[in-house]
C-alpha positions in Angstrom: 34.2 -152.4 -101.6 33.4 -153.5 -104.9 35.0 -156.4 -104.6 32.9 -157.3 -101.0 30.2 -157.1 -103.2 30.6 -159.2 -105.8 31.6 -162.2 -103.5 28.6 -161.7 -101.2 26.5 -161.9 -104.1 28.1 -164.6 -105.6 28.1 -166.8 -102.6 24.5 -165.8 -102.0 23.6 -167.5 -105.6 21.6 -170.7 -105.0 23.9 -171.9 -108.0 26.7 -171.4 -105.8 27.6 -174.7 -103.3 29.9 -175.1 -101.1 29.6 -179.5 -100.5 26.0 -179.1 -100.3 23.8 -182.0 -101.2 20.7 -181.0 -103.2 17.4 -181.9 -100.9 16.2 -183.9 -103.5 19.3 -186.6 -103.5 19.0 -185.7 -99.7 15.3 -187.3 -99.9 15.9 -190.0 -102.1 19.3 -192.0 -100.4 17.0 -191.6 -96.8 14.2 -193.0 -99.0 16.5 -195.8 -101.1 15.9 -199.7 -100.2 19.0 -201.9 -99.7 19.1 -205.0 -101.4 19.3 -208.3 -98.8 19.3 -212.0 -98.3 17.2 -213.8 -95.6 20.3 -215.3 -93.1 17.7 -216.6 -90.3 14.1 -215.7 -88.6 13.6 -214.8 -85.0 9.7 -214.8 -85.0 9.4 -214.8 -81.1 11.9 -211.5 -81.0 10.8 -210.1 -84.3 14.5 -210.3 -84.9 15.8 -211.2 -88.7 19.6 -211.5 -89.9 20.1 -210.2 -92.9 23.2 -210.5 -95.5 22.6 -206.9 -97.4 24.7 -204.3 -99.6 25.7 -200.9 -98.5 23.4 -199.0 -96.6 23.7 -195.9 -97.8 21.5 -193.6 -95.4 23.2 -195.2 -92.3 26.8 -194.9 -93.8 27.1 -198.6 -93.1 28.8 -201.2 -95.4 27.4 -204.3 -96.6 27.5 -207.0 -93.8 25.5 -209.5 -92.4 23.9 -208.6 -89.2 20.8 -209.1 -87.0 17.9 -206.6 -87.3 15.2 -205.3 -85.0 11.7 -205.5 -87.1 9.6 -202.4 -86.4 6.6 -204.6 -86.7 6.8 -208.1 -86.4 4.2 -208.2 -89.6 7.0 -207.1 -91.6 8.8 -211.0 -90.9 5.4 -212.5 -92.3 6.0 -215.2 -95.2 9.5 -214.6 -95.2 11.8 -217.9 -95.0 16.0 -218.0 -95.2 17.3 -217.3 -98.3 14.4 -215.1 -99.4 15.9 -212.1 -101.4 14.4 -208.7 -100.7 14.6 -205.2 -100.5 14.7 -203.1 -96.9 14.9 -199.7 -95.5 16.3 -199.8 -91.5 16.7 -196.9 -89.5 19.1 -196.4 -86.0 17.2 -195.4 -83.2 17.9 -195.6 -79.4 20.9 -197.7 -80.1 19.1 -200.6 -82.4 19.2 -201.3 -86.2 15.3 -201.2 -86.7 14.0 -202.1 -90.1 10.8 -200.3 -91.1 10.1 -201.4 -94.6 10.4 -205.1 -96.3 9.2 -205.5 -99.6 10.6 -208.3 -102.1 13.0 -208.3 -104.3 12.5 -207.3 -108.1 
């Protein structure tokens, strides 16, 4: 019984963790900006095609590919071969990027 015990307690202990990612580096890979490059422009679609790196919170690997734009606002100023920084989400079977901002 003892024994029962001491296990329930021990895998009740927030310092005990079975896999589990700590909310805060849950928060912060959701929140991280992938580094790109500017591959072409579709204005009229709000479409852009971007060369990036890993995308970490979509578990994808660095590729070029084309991009929905949440807001066609976001493709303002922006030319081919512009470097920048993005954040895209998945939703209803598109690649949607919300955020743009340039590259440091």
């Amino acid at each position: 019984m003892k024994t029962v015990l001491l296990w329930a307690a021990l895998l009740a202990s927030p310092h005990f963790a079975l896999a589990a990612e700590p909310p805060a580096a849950a928060a912060s890979a959701a929140d991280a900006m992938t580094e790109a490059e500017v591959r072409k422009i579709d204005l009229a679609a709000a479409k852009i095609t971007l060369r990036h790196g890993e995308i970490k919170s979509l578990d994808m690997p660095a590729m070029t590919m084309v991009f929905q734009a949440r807001d066609k606002r976001l493709l303002d100023g922006l030319k081919v071969g512009d470097k920048l920084r993005f954040k895209a989400v998945h939703e209803g079977g598109q690649f949607i990027v919300t955020d743009i901002q340039a590259a440091q």
